[in-house]
VODODO-418380 format. One record per residue (C-alpha): residue number from 0; x, y, z. Coordinates in Angstrom, 2 decimals, m for minus. Layout:
BEGIN
atom num = NUM X = X Y = Y Z = Z
...
//
This chain:
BEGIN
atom num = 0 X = m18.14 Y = 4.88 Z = m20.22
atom num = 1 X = m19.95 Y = 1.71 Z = m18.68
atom num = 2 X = m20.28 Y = 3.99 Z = m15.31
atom num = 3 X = m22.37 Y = 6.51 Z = m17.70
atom num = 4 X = m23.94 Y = 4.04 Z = m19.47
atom num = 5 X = m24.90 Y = 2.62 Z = m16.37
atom num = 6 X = m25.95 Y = 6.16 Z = m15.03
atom num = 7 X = m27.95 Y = 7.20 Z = m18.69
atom num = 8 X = m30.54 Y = 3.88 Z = m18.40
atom num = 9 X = m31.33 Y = 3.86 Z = m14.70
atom num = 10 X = m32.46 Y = 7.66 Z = m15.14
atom num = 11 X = m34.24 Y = 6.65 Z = m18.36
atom num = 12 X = m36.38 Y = 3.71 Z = m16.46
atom num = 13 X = m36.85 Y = 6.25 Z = m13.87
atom num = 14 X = m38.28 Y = 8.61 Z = m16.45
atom num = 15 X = m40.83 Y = 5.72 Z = m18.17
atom num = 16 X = m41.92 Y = 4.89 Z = m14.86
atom num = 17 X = m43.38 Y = 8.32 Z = m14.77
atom num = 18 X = m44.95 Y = 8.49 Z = m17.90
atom num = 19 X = m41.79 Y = 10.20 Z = m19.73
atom num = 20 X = m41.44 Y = 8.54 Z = m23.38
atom num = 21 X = m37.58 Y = 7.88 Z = m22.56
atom num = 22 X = m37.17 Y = 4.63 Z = m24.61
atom num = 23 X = m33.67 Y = 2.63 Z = m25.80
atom num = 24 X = m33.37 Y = 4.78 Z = m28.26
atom num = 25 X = m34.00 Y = 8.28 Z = m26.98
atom num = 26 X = m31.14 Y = 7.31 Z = m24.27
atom num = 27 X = m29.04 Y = 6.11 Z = m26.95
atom num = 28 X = m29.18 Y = 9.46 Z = m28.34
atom num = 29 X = m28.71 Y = 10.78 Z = m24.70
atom num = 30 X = m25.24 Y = 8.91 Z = m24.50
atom num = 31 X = m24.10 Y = 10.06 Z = m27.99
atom num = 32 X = m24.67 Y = 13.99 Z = m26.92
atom num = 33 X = m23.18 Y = 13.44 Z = m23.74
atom num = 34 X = m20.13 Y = 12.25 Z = m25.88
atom num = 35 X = m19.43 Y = 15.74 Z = m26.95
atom num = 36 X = m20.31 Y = 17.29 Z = m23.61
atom num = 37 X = m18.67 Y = 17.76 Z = m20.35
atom num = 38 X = m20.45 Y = 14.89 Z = m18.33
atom num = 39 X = m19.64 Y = 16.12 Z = m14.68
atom num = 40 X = m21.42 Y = 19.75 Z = m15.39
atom num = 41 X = m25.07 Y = 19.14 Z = m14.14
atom num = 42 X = m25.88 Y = 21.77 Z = m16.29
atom num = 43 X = m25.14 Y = 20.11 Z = m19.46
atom num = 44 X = m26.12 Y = 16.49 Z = m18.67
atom num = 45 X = m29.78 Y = 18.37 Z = m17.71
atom num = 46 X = m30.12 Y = 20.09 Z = m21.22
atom num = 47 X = m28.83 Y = 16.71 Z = m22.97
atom num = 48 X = m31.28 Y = 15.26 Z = m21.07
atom num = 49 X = m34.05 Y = 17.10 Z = m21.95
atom num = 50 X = m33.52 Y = 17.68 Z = m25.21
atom num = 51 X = m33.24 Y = 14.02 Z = m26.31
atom num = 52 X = m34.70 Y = 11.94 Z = m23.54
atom num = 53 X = m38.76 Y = 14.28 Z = m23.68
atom num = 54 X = m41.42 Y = 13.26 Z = m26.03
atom num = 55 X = m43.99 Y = 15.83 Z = m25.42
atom num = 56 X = m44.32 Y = 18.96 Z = m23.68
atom num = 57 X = m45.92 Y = 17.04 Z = m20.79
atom num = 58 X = m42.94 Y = 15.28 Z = m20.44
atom num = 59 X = m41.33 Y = 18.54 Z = m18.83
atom num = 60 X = m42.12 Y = 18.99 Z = m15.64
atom num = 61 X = m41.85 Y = 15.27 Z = m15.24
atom num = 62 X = m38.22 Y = 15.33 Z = m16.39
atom num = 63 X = m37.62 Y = 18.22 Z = m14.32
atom num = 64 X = m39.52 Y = 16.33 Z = m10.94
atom num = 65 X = m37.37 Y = 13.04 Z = m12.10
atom num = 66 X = m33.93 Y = 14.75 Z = m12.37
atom num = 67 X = m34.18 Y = 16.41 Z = m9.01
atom num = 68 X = m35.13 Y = 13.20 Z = m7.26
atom num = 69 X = m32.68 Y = 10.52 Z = m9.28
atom num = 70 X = m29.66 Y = 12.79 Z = m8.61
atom num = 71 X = m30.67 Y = 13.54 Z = m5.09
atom num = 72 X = m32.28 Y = 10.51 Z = m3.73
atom num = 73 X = m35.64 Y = 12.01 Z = m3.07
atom num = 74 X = m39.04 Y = 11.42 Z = m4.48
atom num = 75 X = m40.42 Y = 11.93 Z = m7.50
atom num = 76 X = m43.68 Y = 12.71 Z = m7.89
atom num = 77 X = m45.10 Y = 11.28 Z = m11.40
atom num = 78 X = m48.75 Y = 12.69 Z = m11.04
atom num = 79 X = m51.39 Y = 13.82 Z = m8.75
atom num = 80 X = m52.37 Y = 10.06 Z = m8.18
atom num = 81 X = m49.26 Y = 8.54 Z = m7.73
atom num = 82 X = m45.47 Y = 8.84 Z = m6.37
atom num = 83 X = m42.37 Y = 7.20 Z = m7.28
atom num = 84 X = m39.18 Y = 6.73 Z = m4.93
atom num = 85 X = m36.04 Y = 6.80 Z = m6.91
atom num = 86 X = m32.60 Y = 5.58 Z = m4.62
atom num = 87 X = m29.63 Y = 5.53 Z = m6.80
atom num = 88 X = m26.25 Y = 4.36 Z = m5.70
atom num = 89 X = m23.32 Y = 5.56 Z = m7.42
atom num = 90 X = m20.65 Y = 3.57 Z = m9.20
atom num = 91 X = m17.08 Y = 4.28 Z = m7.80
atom num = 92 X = m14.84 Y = 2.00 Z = m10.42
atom num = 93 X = m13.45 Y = 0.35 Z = m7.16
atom num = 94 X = m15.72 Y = m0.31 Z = m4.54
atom num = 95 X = m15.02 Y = 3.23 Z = m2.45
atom num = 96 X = m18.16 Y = 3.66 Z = m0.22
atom num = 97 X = m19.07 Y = 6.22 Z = 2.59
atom num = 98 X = m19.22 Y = 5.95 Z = 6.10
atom num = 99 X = m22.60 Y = 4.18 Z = 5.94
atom num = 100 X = m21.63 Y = 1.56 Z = 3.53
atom num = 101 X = m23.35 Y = 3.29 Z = 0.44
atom num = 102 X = m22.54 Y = 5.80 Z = m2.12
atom num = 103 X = m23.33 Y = 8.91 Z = m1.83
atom num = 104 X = m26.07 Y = 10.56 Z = m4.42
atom num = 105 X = m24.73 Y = 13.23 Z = m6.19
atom num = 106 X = m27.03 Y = 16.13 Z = m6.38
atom num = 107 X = m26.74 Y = 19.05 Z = m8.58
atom num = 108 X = m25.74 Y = 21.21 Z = m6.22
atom num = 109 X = m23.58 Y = 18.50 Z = m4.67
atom num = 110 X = m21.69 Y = 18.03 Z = m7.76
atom num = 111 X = m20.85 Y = 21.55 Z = m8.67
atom num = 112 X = m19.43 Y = 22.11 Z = m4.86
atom num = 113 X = m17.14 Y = 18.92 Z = m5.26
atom num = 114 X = m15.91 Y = 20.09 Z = m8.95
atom num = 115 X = m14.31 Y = 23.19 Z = m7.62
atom num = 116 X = m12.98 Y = 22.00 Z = m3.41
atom num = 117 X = m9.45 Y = 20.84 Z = m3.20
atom num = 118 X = m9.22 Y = 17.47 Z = m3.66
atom num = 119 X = m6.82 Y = 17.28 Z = m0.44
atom num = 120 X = m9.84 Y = 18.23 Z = 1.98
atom num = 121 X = m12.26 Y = 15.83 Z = 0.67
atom num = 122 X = m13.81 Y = 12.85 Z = 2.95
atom num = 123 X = m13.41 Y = 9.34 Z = 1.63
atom num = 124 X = m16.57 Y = 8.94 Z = m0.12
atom num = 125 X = m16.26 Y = 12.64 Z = m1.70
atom num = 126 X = m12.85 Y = 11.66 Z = m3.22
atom num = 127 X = m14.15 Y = 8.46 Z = m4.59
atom num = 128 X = m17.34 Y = 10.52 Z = m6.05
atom num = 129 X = m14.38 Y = 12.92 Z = m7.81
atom num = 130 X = m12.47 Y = 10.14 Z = m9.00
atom num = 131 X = m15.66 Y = 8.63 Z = m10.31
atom num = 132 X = m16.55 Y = 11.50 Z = m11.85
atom num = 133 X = m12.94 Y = 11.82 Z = m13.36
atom num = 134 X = m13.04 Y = 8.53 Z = m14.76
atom num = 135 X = m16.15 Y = 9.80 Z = m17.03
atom num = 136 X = m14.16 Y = 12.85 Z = m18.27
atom num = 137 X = m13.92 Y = 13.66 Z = m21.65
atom num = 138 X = m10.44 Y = 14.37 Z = m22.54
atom num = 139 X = m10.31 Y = 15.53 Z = m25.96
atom num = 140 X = m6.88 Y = 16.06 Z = m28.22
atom num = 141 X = m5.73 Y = 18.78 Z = m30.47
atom num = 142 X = m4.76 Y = 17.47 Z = m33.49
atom num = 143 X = m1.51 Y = 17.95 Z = m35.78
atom num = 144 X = m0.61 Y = 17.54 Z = m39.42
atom num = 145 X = 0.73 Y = 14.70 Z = m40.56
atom num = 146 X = 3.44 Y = 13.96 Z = m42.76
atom num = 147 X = 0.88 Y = 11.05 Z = m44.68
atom num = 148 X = m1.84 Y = 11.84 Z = m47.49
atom num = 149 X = m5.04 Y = 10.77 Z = m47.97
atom num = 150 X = m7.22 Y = 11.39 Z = m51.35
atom num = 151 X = m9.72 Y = 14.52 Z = m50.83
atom num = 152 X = m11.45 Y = 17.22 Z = m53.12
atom num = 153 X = m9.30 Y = 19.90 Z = m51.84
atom num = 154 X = m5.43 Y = 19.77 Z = m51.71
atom num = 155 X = m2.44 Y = 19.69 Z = m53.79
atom num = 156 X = m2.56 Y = 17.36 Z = m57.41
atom num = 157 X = m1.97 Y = 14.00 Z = m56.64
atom num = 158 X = 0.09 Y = 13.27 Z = m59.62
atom num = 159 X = 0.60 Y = 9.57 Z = m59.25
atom num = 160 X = m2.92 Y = 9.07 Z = m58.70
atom num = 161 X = m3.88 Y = 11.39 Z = m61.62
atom num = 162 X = m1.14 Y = 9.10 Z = m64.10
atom num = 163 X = m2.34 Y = 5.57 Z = m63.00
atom num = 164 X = m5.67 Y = 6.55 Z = m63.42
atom num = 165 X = m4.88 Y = 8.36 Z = m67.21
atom num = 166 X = m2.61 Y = 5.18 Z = m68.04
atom num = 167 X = m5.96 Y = 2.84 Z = m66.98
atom num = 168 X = m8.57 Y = 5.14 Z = m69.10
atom num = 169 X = m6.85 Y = 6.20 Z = m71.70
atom num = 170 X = m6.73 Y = 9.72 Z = m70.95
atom num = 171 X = m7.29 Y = 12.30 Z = m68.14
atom num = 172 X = m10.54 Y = 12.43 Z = m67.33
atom num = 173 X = m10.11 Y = 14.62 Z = m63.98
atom num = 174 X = m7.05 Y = 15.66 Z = m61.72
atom num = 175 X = m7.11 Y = 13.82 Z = m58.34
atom num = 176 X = m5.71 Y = 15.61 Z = m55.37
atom num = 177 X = m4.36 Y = 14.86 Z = m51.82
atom num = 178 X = m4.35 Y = 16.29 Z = m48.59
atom num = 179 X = m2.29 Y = 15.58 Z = m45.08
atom num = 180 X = m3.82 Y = 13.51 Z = m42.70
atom num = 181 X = m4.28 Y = 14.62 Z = m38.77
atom num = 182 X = m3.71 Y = 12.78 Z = m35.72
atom num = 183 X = m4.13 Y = 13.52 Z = m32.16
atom num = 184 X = m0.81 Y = 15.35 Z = m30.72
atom num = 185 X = 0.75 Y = 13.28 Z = m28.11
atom num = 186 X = 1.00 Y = 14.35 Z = m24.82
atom num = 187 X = 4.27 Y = 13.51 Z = m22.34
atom num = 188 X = 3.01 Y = 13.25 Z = m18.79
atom num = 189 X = 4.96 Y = 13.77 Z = m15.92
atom num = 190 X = 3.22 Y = 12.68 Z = m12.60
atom num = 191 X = 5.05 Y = 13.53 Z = m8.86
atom num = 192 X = 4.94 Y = 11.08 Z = m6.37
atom num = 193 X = 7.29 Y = 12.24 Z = m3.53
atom num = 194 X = 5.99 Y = 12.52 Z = m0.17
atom num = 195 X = 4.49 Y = 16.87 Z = m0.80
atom num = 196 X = 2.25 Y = 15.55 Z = m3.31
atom num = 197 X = 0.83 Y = 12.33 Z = m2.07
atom num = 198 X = m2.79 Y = 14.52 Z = m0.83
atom num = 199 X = m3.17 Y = 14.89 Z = m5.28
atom num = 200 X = m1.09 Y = 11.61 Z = m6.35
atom num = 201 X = m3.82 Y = 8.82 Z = m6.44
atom num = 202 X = m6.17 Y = 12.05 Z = m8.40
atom num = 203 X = m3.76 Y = 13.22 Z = m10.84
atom num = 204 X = m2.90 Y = 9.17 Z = m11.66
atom num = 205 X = m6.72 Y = 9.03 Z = m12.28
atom num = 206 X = m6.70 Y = 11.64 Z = m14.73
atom num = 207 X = m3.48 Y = 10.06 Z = m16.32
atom num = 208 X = m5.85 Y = 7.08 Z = m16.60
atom num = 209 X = m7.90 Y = 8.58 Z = m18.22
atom num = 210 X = m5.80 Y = 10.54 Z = m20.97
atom num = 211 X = m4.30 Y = 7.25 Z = m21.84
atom num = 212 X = m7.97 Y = 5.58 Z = m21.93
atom num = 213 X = m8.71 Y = 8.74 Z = m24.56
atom num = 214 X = m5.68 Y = 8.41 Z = m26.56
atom num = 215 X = m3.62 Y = 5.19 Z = m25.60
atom num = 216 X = m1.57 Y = 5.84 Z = m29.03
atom num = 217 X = m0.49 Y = 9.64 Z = m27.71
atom num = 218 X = m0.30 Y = 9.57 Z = m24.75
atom num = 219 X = 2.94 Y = 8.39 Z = m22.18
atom num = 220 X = 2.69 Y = 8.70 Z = m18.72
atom num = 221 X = 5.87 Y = 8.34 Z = m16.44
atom num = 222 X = 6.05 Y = 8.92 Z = m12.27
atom num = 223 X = 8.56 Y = 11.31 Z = m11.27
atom num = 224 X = 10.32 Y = 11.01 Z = m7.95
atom num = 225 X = 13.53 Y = 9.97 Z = m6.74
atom num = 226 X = 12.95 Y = 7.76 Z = m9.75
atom num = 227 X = 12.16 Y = 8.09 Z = m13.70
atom num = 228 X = 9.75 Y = 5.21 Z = m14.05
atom num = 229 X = 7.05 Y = 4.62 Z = m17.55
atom num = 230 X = 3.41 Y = 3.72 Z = m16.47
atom num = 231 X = 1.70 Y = 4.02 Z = m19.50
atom num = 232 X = 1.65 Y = 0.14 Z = m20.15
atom num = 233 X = m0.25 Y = 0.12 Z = m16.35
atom num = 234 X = m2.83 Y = 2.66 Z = m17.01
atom num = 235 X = m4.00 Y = 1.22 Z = m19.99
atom num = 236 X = m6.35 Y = m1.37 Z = m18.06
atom num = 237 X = m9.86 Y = m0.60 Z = m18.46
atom num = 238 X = m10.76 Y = m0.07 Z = m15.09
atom num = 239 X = m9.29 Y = 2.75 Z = m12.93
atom num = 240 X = m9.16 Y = 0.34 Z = m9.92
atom num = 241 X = m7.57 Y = m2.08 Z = m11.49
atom num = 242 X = m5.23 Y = m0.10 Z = m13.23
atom num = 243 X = m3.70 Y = 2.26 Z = m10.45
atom num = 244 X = m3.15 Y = m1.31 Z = m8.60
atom num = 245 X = m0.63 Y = m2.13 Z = m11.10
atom num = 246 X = 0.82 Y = 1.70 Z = m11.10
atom num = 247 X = 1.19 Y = 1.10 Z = m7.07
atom num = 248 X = 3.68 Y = m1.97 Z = m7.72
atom num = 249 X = 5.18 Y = m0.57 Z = m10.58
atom num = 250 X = 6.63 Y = 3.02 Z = m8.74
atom num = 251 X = 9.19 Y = 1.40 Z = m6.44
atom num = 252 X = 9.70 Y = 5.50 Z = m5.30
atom num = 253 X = 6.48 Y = 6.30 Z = m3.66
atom num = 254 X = 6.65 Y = 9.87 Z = m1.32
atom num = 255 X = 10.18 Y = 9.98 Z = m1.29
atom num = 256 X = 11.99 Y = 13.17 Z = m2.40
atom num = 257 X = 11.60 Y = 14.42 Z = m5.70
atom num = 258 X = 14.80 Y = 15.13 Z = m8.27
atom num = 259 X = 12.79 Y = 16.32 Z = m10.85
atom num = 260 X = 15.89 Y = 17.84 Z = m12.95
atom num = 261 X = 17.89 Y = 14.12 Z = m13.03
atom num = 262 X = 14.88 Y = 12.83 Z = m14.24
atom num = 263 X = 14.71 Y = 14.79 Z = m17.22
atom num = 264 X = 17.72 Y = 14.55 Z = m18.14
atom num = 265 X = 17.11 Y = 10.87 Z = m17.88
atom num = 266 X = 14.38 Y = 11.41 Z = m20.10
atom num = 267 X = 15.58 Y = 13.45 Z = m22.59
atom num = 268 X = 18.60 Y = 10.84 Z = m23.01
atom num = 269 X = 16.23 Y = 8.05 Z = m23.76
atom num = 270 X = 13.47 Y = 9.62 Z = m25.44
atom num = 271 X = 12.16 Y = 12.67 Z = m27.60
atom num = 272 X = 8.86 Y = 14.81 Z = m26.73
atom num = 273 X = 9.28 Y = 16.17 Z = m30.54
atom num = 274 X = 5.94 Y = 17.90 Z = m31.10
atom num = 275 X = 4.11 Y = 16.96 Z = m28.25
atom num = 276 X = 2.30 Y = 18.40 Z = m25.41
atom num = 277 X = 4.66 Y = 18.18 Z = m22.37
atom num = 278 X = 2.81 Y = 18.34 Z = m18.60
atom num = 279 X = 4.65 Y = 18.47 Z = m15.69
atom num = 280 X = 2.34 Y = 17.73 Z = m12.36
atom num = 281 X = 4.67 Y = 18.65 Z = m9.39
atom num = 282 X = 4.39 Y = 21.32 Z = m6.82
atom num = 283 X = 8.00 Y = 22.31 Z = m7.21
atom num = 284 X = 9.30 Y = 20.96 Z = m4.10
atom num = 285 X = 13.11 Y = 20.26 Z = m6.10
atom num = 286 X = 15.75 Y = 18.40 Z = m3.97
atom num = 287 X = 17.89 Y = 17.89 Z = m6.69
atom num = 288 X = 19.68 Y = 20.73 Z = m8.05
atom num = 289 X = 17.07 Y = 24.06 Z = m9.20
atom num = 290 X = 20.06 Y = 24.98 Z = m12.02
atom num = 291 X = 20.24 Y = 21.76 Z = m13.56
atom num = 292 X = 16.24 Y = 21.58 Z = m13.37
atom num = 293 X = 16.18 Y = 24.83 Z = m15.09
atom num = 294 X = 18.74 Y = 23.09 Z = m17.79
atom num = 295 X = 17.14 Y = 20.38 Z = m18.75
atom num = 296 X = 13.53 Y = 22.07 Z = m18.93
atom num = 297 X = 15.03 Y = 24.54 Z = m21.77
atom num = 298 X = 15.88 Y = 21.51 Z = m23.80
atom num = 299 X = 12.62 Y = 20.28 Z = m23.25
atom num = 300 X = 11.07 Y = 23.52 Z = m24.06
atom num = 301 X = 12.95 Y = 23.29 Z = m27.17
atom num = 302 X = 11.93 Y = 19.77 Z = m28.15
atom num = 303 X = 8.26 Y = 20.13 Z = m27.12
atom num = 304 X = 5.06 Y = 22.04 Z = m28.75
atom num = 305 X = 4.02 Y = 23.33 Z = m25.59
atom num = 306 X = 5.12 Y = 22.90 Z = m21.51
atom num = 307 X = 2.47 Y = 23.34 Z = m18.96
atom num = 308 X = 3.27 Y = 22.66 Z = m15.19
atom num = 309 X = 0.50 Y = 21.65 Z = m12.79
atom num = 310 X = 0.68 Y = 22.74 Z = m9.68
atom num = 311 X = m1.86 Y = 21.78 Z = m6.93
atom num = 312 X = m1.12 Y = 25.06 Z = m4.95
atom num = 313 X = m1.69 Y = 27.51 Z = m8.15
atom num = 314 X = m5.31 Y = 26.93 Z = m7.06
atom num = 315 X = m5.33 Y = 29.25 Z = m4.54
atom num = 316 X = m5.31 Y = 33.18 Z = m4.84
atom num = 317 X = m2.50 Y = 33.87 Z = m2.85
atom num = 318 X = 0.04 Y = 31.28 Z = m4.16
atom num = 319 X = 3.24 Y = 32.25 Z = m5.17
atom num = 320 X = 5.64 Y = 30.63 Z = m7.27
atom num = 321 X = 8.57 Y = 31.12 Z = m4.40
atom num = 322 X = 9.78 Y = 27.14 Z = m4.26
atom num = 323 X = 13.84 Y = 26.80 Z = m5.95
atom num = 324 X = 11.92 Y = 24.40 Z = m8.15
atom num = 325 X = 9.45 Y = 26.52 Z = m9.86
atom num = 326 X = 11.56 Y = 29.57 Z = m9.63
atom num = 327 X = 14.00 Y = 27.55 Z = m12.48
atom num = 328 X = 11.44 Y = 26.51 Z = m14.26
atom num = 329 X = 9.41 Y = 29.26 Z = m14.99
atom num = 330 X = 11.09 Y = 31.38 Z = m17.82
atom num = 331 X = 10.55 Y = 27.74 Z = m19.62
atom num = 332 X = 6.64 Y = 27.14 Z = m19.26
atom num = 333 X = 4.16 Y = 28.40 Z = m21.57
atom num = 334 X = 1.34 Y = 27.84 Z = m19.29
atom num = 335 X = 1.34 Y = 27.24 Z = m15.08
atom num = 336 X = m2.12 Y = 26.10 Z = m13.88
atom num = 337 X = m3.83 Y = 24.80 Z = m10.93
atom num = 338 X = m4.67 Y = 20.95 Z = m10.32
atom num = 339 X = m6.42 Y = 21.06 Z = m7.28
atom num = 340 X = m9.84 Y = 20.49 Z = m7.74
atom num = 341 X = m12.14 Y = 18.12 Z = m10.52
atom num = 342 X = m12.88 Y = 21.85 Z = m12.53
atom num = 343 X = m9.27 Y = 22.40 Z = m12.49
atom num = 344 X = m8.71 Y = 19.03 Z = m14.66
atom num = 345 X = m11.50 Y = 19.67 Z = m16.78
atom num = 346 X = m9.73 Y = 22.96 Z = m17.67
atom num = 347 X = m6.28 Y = 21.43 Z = m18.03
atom num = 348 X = m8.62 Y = 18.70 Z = m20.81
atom num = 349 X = m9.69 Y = 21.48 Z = m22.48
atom num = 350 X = m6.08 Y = 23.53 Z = m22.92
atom num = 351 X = m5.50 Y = 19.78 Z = m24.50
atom num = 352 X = m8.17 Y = 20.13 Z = m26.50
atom num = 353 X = m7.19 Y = 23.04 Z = m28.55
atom num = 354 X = m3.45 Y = 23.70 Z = m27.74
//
């Protein structure tokens, strides 16, 4: 959020210093729209833009001259009389530069290529751009009933309420009612480390980040490897840097094999996923046994509200799910998706969003 903060005033001085009447509180108003919106579409960060940063109709084709040049490092022309260079540098959350020794601007253009190219096949400074971009994602939660009330105008009598208040007045004046309370419905995420999926570890552990930064009370992240090991306690640091520093010591199983099937058994010994959202991020690559894989995922499938595997590989057309791993475990998902690519997470977000 301090990267987009960051991001939301630089454009706006950009935009006063060609005559566009984006003041403190018009981008205030751009950063509380952009909380509702998908931040790395260029499409919608231009209409939020727009809409909330322009005074006047002459304001317009300024915007439009300023948005082209601050996310593409060109210039901007602010009138007949006078022209404005705009060079931005881009935020990584840990210090990730290009070749030349600064950021890369992310066009419009260049943003919508990166959202949807594997993350595997990406330079240095085009991974750090997706992980910075990741790192802004909004990663909303479905939410569940809960078992506790709260006093509303709709709802069941609330009959204690109702008494105490008759016992105070005298007599009953009205009928008070209740309702259930919602929270956010937790989400059990498993992450692979072995050696296949070290091209998509350090990005899917970014997006864990993330999903614990949006819901550190529902969400529990744990690698999966030759080892069962919790890391939600790690990615709870503020900054993505920071945090996947403390992930790297805490995983003492980094691209090893992967015994995905022991480790859920491990799981499901120690813990419950009881109602929550369970999401397995592996590309099926078992060691251990497929059978006892295939076991233990229809107890989870029992326990949990919904299973969703990520695969990297489901990104491409002419995947197929042929590994002994993913063979077991598929009469026991409810959803198999890709997790390849920046648009790929933002999908996965949204099937949390309204699962």
């Amino acid at each position: 959020m301090d990267e987009l903060a960051a991001t939301v005033t630089g454009f706006a001085t950009t935009l006063r210093a060609a005559g566009v009447g984006a003041d403190h509180e018009r981008a205030q108003n751009l950063l509380k729209a952009l909380g509702h919106l998908d931040v790395t579409s260029p499409a919608e960060f231009y209409w939020a833009g727009r809409l909330t940063l322009c005074a006047t109709p002459d304001d317009l084709p300024r915007y439009d001259r300023c948005f082209e040049a601050y996310f593409g490092g060109r210039k901007v022309t602010a009138g007949p009389a006078s022209t404005t260079t705009v060079t931005r540098h881009i935020a990584t959350g840990d210090g990730e530069q290009d070749d030349e020794g600064t950021a890369a601007p992310a066009t419009a253009s260049r943003t919508e290529l990166l959202r949807h190219r594997d993350v595997a096949r990406l330079t240095e400074s085009e991974r750090a751009e997706v992980h910075r971009m990741l790192s802004m994602l909004k990663s909303g939660r479905a939410r569940r009933r809960s078992r506790r009330f709260e006093a509303s105008h709709r709802g069941e009598m609330d009959q204690r309420r109702t008494i105490r208040e008759a016992l105070r007045k005298g007599e009953v004046a009205r009928l008070l009612r209740r309702a259930h309370t919602t929270r956010p419905r937790s989400v059990v995420l498993f992450v692979d480390v072995s050696g296949s999926m070290a091209s998509y570890s350090e990005t899917l552990l970014r997006y864990a980040h993330a999903l614990v930064r949006s819901e550190p009370r529902a969400t529990r992240v744990y690698s999966v490897g030759t080892r069962l090991t919790s890391i939600t306690a790690e990615l709870r640091h503020r900054d993505p840097g920071t945090a996947l520093n403390e992930v790297s010591r805490t995983i003492p199983d980094w691209s090893g094999g992967t015994r995905l099937g022991e480790e859920l058994r491990e799981y499901l010994s120690r813990y419950s996923a009881r109602g929550a959202i369970v999401v397995i991020a592996s590309d099926g690559w078992e060691r251990g046994d497929p059978e006892l894989l295939g076991t233990q995922l229809a107890r989870l499938s029992r326990q949990a509200y919904r299973v969703i595997w990520v695969n990297p590989h489901k990104g491409y057309e002419d995947y197929q799910p042929l590994t002994g791993g993913m063979r077991a475990a598929l009469p026991y998902l409810d959803d198999l998706v890709a997790g390849h690519s920046l648009a790929a997470y933002a999908e996965l977000s949204e099937r949390l969003a309204h699962a």
